[in-house]
N, C-alpha and C positions, 0 to 999 in steps of 0.2 A: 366486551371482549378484552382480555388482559392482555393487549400489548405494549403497557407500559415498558421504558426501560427502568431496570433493576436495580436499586441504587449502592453504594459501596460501601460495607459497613466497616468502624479503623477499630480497631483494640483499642480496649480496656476504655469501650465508651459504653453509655446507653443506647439500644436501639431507641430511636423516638418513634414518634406517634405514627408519620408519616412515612418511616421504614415499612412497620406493621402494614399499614392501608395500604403501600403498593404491594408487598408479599399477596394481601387479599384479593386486589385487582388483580395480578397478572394469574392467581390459582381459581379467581372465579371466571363464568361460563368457559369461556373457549380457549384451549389450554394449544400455545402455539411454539413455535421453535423458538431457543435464540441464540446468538453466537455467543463466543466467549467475552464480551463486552456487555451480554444478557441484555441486547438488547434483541426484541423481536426480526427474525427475517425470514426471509423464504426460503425453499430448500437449504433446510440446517438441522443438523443433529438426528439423532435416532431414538426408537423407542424400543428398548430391547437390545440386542446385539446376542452377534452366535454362541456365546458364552453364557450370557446372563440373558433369556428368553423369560418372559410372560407366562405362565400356563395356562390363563384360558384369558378369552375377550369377548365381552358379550355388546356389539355392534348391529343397531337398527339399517343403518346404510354406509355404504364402504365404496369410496371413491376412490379411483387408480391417477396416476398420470399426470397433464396438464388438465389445469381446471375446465379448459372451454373444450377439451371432449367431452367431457359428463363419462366418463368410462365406471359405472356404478354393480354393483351387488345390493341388494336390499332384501327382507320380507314381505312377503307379498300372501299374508295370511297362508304360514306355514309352510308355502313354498318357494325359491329362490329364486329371484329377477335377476336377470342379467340385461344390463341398458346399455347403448353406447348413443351419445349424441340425445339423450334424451328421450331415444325411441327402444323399443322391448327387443332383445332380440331375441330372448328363449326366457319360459318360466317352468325351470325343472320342481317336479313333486318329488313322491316320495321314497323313489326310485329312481335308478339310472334311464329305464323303459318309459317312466311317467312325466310326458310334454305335455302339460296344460296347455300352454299356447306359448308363439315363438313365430317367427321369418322362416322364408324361402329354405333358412340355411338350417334348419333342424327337421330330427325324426318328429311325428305329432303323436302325442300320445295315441294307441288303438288304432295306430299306421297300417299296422298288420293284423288279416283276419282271416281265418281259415272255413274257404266253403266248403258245406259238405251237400254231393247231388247225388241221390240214390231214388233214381224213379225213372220208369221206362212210358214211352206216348205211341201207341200207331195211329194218333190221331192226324187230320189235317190244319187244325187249332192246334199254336202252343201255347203248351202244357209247362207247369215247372219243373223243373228237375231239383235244383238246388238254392238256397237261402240265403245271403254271409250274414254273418252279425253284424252291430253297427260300424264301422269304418271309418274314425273322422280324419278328414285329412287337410290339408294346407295349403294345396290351389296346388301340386302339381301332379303330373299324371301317374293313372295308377296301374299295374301291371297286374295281370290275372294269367297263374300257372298252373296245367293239371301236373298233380308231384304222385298219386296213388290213385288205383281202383281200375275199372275200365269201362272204355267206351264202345257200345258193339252198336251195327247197324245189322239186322237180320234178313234173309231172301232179296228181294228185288229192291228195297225199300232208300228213294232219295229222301236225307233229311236235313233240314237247316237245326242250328243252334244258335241263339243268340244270349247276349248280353245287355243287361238293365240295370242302369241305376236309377231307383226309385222309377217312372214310368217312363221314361227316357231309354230310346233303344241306344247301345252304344254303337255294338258291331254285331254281325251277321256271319256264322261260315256256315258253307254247304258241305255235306258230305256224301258223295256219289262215286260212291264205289264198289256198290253189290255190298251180297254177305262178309262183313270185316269184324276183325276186331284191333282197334287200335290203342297203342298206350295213351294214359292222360296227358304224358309231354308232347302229346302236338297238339294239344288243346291249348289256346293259349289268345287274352285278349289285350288291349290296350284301352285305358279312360284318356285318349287325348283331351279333353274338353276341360282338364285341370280345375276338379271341383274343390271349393274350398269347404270347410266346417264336415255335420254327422250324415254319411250315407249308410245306405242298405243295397247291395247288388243281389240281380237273382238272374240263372241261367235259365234259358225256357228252349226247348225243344217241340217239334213237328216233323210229321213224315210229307214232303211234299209232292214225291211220284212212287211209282211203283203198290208194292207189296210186300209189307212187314214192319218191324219194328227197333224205333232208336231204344236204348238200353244206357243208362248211366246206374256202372255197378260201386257203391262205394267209392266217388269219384273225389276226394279232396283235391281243393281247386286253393291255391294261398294268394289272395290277393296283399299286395303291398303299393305303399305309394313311394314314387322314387326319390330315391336322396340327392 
């Protein structure tokens, strides 16, 4: 590392040999600041300035700050790490949307995923209604909204709907209210159980008293997990 200090050359001399071999030291590997006495120190000098800028830098890893934060940017095969302390906090792709992986403190890539339930049961087995796509998320919970379509229950007919992630019942509502037909916004679930990594939710429906049938018409259900 060239932190040699720089030595001072007088007019109308030779540079010697030993001028040469420090210019070489201080310009090979690790190119560092130095005061006006050139010699090596710490916070000193700049590189670029608002007048006279750089146009491009091409940097493997890029540290902020005090050293013993580790506050880092890097490549991380094509996609941008962001470190603080040595630990990951986000690794953005190749999109503002696209979280490969990351903390508490970010969206997770395919956060958001839009169910669609279009099937009706008068059975006393539930039956599915509706599918999500895969959903990965980050460990914290995830909120299930009906936003379109409708939910009708027909003649006498009491019926539960529930909630699954992967075979795991989440939540349970009944609906017992006679012949109805209600919007998809009071449909509505919660994943308290803060899954982390790829799931799959599905809505399942059953008639459990009376006489007739639940109905899920074109029901889009947007699950998201919270920020």
């Amino acid at each position: 590392m060239g932190t040699n200090t720089l030595p001072t050359a007088r007019a109308g001399t030779f540079i010697p040999t030993s001028h040469h071999n420090s210019l070489v030291q201080a310009l090979s590997g690790t190119l560092v600041p130095r005061n006006s006495s050139r010699v090596a120190t710490d916070l000193a000098g700049s590189l670029g300035s608002s007048s006279y800028q750089w146009s491009k830098a091409y940097i493997n890893e890029l540290f902020f700050g005090e050293t013993g934060n580790s506050l880092k940017l890097e490549d991380d095969s094509g996609s941008l790490k962001i470190s603080v302390g040595g630990t990951e906090l986000v690794t953005l792709g190749s999109s503002w949307r696209d979280v490969v992986s990351g903390s508490s403190n970010t969206m997770p890539k395919n956060g958001v995923a839009l169910m669609f339930a279009n099937n009706s049961t008068a059975s006393s087995s539930f039956a599915t209604l509706g599918t999500s796509p895969t959903i990965t998320t980050l460990g914290r919970p995830v909120i299930f909204n009906g936003i379109s379509g409708n939910v009708q229950v027909s003649g006498t007919a009491v019926a539960e709907v529930r909630l699954k992630r992967g075979s795991t019942v989440i939540s349970t509502i009944e609906i017992d209210m006679g012949a109805v037909t209600f919007p998809p916004g009071a449909l509505g679930f919660v994943d308290y159980e803060k899954p982390s990594g790829a799931h799959q939710y599905t809505i399942e429906g059953r008639v459990t008293g009376g006489s007739g049938t639940l109905f899920f018409t074109s029901v889009n259900i947007l699950a998201w997990e919270l920020f």
